[in-house]
N, C-alpha and C positions, 0 to 999 in steps of 0.2 A: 504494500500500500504506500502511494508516494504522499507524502508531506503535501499537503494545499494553505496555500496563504492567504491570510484574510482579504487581502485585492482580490486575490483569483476567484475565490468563493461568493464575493460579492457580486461576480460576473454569469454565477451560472443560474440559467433557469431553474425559478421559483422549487417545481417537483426535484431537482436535485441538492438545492442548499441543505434539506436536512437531512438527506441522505449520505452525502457527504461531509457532514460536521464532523465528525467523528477523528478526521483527516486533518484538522486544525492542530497547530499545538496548543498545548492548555493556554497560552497566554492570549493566541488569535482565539479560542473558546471563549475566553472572559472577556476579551474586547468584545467579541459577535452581541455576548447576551447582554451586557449592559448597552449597548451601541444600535439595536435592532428595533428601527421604530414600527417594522409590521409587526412585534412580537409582544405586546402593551402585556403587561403583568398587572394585579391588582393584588395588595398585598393587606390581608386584613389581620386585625389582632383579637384571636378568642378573648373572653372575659376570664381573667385569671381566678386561678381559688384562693383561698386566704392566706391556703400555704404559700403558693407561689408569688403572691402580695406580699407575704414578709421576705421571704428568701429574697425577691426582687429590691427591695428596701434596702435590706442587710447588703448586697453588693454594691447599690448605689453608694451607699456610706463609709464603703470603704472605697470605695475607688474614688469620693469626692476627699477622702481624709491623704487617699496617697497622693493624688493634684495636690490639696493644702500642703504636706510633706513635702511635695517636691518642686512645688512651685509657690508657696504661699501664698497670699492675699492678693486676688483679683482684682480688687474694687470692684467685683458687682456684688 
């Protein structure tokens, strides 16, 4: 299987762009799908459980405590 470049892949007819993705390197992969405006995504957020409300919490606060740490005071 030869290696195809996101140029190249851009070029081919519709029925074979997704047939040939596969063909990309992972980095032409990640450009195609963030980059691909026929490909609209709609990205929703279930409603969390209480658990996962704390758990969520509890990392916010530390990841805001290691910024304070390592960057101190914002001003906002």
């Amino acid at each position: 299987m030869s290696k195809l470049t996101l140029e190249e892949s851009r070029k081919l007819p519709e029925d074979q762009k997704t047939e040939r993705y596969k063909e990309l390197s992972p980095h032409d992969m990640f450009l195609w799908r963030i980059s691909d405006p026929g490909n609209p995504r709609v990205i929703s957020r279930r409603a969390l459980t209480k658990e996962e409300e704390e758990k969520e919490a509890e990392v916010n606060r530390q990841f805001e405590q290691l910024l304070q740490e390592k960057f101190g005071d914002s001003g906002g």
